[in-house]
C-alpha positions as CSV (number, residue, x, y, z in Angstrom):
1,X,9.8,24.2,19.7
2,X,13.2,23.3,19.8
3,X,14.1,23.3,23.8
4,X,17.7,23.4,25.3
5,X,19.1,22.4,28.9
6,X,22.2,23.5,30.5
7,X,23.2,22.6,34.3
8,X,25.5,24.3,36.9
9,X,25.6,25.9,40.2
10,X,25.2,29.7,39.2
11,X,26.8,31.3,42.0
12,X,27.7,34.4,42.7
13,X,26.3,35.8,39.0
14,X,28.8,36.8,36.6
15,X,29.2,37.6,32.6
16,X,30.4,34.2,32.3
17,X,27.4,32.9,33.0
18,X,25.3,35.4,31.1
19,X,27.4,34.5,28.5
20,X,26.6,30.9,28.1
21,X,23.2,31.4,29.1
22,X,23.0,33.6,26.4
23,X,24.8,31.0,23.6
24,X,23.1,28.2,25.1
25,X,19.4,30.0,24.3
26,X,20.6,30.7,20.6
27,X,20.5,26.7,20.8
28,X,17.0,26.9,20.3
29,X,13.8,28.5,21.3
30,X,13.2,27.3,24.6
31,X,15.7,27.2,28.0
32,X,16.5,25.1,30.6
33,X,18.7,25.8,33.3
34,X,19.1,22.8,35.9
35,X,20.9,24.2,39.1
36,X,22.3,22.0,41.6
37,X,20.6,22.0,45.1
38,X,22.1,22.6,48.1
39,X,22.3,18.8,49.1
40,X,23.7,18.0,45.5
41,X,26.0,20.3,46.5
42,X,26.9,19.6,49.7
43,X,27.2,15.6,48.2
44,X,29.9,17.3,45.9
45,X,32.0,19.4,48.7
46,X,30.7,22.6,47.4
47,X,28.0,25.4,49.8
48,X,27.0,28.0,47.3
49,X,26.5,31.7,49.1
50,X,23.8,31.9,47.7
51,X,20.4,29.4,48.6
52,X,19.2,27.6,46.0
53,X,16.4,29.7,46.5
54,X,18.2,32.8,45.8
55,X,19.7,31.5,42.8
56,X,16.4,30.1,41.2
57,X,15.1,33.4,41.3
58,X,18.0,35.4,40.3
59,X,18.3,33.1,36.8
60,X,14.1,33.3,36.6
61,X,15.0,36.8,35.8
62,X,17.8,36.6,32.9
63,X,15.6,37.1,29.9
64,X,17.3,33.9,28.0
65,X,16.3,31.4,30.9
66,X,12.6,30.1,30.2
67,X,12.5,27.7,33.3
68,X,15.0,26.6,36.4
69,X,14.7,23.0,37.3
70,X,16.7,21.3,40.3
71,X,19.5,19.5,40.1
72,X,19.9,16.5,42.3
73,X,21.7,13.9,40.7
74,X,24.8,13.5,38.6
75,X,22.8,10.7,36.9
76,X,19.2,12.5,36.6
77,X,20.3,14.3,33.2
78,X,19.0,11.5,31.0
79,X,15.6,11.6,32.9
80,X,15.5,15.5,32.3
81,X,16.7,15.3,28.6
82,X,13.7,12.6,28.2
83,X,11.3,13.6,30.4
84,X,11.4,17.6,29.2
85,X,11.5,17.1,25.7
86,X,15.2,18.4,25.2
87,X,16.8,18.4,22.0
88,X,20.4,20.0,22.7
89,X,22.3,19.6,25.7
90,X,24.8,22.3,26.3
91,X,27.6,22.7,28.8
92,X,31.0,25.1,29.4
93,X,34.0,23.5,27.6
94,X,35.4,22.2,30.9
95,X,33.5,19.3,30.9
96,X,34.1,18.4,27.2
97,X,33.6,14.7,26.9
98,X,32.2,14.1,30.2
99,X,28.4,14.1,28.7
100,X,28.9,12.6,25.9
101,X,26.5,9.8,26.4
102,X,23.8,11.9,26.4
103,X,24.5,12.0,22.1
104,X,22.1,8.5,22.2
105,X,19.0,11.2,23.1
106,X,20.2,14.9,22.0
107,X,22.7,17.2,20.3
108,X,25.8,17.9,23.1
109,X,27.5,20.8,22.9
110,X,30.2,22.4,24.7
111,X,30.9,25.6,24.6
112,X,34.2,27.8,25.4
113,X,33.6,29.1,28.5
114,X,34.3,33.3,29.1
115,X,38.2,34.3,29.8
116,X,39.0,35.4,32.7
117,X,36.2,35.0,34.8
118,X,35.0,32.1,37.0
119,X,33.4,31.9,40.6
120,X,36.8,30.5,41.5
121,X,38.4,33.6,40.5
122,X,35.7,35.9,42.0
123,X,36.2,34.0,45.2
124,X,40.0,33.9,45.3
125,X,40.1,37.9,44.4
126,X,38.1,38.4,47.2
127,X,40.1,36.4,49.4
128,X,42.9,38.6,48.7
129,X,41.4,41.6,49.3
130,X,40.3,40.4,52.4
131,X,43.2,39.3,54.0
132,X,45.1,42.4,52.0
């Protein structure tokens, strides 16, 4: 069984996501999705809206996603690629380069991420509309 990983925050849903959820599963036969907690979070400046909770149990039920780990660490991803039997890392072309040095234990790929759509954008839009 050929298993894949991929790691974000997975706010506020949108087709972006199902999108590379969806490439990141044709990766292989098996997915991972590794969402960062609300302390790993917190570390990084960020608060979700939604708990982490919440968002484990919204991406438990997008058909491509076979398990939802947490994310704690910036530096746990070798332990997860090794310790979960992972052979392709995949992550949104944003971060092209950045993981790199997981090559030394599994395929990395980054793919183009959906135009137009971000959870930056859905926030900013709704920002607007807000304040109107």
């Amino acid at each position: 069984m050929k298993k894949v990983i991929t790691y974000g925050t997975f706010d506020l849903l949108h087709t972006g996501h199902i999108n590379i959820l969806r490439r990141a599963k044709e990766y292989g036969d098996y997915l991972i999705v590794a969402i960062s907690s609300d302390e790993f979070n917190a570390g990084k400046g960020k608060k979700a809206y939604y708990s982490f909770e919440q968002r484990k149990a919204i991406l438990e039920a997008i058909r491509y996603v076979d398990e939802v780990i947490p994310e704690h660490t910036w530096e746990q991803k070798v332990t997860d690629v090794q310790d979960h039997n992972v052979d392709v890392f995949v992550m949104g072309d944003d971060w092209e380069g950045k993981f790199d040095h997981l090559k030394d234990y599994c395929d990395v790929v980054y793919l183009p991420r959906t135009v137009g759509i971000s959870t930056t954008k859905i926030k900013q839009d709704l920002n607007k509309v807000k304040n109107g």
